[in-house]
C-alpha positions, 0 to 999 in steps of 0.5 A: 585387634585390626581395624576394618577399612570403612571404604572396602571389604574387610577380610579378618585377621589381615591387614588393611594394606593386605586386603587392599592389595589382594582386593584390587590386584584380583582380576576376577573381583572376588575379594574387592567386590565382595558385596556382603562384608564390610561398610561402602563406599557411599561416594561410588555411583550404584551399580558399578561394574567389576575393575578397580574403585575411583572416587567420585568426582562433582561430574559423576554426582551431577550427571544423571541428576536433573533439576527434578531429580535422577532421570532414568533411560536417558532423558525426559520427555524433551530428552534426546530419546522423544519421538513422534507417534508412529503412523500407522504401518509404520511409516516415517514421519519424514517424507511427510515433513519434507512434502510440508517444507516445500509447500510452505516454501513455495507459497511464502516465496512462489505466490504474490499478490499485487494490489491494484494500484501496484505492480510487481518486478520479477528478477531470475538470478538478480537480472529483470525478467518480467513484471507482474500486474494486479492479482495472483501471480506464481513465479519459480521460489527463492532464491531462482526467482525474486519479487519486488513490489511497488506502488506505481499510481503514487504521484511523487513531488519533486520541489526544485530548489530544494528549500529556501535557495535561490535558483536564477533562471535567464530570461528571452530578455536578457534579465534574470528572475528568481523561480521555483516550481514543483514536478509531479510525476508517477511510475508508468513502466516499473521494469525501465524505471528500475533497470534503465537509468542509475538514478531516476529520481536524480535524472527527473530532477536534472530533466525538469531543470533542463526543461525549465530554463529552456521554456523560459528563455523563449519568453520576455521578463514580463511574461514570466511574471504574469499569470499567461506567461507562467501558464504558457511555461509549465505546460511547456516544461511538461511536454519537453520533459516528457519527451525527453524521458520517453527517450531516455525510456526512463518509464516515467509519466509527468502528471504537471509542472506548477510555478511557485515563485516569481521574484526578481534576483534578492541582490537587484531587487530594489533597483527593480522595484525602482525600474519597476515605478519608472515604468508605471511612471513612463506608461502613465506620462504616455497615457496622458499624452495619447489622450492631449494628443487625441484632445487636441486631433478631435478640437481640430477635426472639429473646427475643420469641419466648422471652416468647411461649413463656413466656406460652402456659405461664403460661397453662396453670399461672399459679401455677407459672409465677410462681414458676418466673420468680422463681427463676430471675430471683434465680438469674441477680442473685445469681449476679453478686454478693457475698452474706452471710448473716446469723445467725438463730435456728436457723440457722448462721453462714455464712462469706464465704470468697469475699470473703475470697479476693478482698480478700487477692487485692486486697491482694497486688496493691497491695503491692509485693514486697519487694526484698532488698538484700546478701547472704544 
């Protein structure tokens, strides 16, 4: 009896190479699509057309199927075939959305707002156009037009030298001191601080250097390290550096210099401090003299004026002035020394008893108390 093959139509009593041949050489399909004989393949998707039979491959299984199963009229919701609801009349969304793009792009490129400690630097194809002042500004979109804003009111610190270094700084005399100082300073023209100089912070930094040693070259060590003369100096610095970058038009405003350190050179400093004590020493040495100096002046102003009152009296009387002067100058010698009276005729003999006291005080003195040793 023949078989029937499970995969096609079966046609009685031929064979199954038969069947298979005629089935698949027809062109018009009757005998191979015959849908009414015979088991199918169960492989073939559904509702193939006419032509010859392949089997199925992983592709065709998978291919119309979705993780929520077949899919129909080719695709889901988010599908290539979604579209938006139609507006009425039948017009295009498009026009619509392309209108919407561009008031976006020009609100989010094309409107500014500038705070009021800011402002704003406009370039037109990379090159400086104009800047922009507090508020609502409009300028042309990105990419013709480009804005950058920046706080101008900020004071920015530049501390010279940088850390712990030592920076040696020559003085009007000669001597080398060891100074450090902070630079204030704050944008006052965006546009030149931007667009004149390569490095403005670098060119601040290099200015307020060139300033300072200027500044104290004109002044003598003690005046550096004294508070006038440091105060003389920062004011000084300032006002060079401003000038200076106001020529370079670095739109740049220098709020204040201010001193921090003082100190003589780290290598001399003991010699300095004993520099220092010498100083102290000679100006105290100086003072001591000006005031014997001024002792003495006034001692001898006064016995000028004494001996010009004694002149206009021996004037007056020469006879009693004379003997006044003599007197009183035997009074004030023999009062400082020892005086013995020798005997006369007719006169008493006088007793020394104050140098008898003063050489029996001189002999106690020289002899050592006697120590007793024992008992009593």
């Amino acid at each position: 009896m023949a078989g029937k093959n499970p995969w096609g139509s079966s046609n009685g009593g031929g064979s199954d190479g038969g069947d298979d041949a005629s089935g698949s050489e027809s062109p018009s399909g009757d005998k191979g699509s015959d849908k009414g004989n015979g088991p199918k393949n169960p492989w073939l998707p559904t509702g193939s057309g006419k032509g010859s039979r392949r089997s199925a491959n992983i592709e065709d299984i998978f291919k119309n199927r979705g993780p929520e199963g077949p899919r129909r009229g080719g695709g889901g919701p988010r599908g290539p075939n979604f579209r938006l609801p139609e507006l009425p009349g039948g017009k295009s969304w498009t026009p619509l959305l392309i209108v919407g793009g561009l008031v976006a792009w020009f609100l989010f490129t094309g409107v500014h707002f500038v705070q009021p400690r800011q402002q704003g630097i406009v370039t037109t194809f990379g090159k400086f156009s104009h800047t922009l002042n507090p508020g609502t500004n409009f300028t042309v979109p990105w990419p013709v037009q480009s804005v950058d804003i920046e706080n101008v009111s900020q004071i920015r610190r530049e501390s010279i030298p940088d850390g712990t270094a030592e920076k040696l700084i020559l003085t009007g005399d000669q001597n080398l001191v060891d100074l450090s100082y902070i630079v204030r300073w704050n944008i006052k023209d965006l546009g030149q601080f931007r667009f004149q100089l390569a490095d403005p912070t670098a060119t601040v930094r290099e200015v307020a250097e060139a300033a300072m040693r200027a500044s104290v070259a004109e002044q003598e060590l003690d005046r550096v390290l004294s508070g006038a003369g440091r105060a003389e100096i920062e004011g000084a610095v300032r006002e060079r550096m401003q000038n200076i970058l106001d020529a370079y038009q670095a739109g740049v405003a220098v709020q204040g210099v201010e001193i921090d350190k003082t100190d003589p050179p780290t290598r001399v400093i003991d010699a300095f401090k004993d520099v220092s004590a010498a100083e102290q020493d000679a100006d105290a040495a100086e003072n001591r003299a000006r005031a014997y100096a001024q002792q003495i002046l006034a001692r001898a102003q006064g016995d000028a004026g004494a001996f010009d009152r004694i002149y206009a009296e021996y004037r007056l009387a020469p006879e009693v002035t004379r003997r006044r002067l003599y007197y009183e100058t035997m009074e004030s010698v023999l009062s400082k020394t020892d005086k013995t009276v020798v005997e006369t005729q007719g006169v008493t003999p006088y007793l020394p008893l104050p140098e008898i006291r003063r050489r029996s005080q001189q002999s106690q003195a020289v002899t050592p108390p006697e120590t007793s040793q024992g008992g009593n």
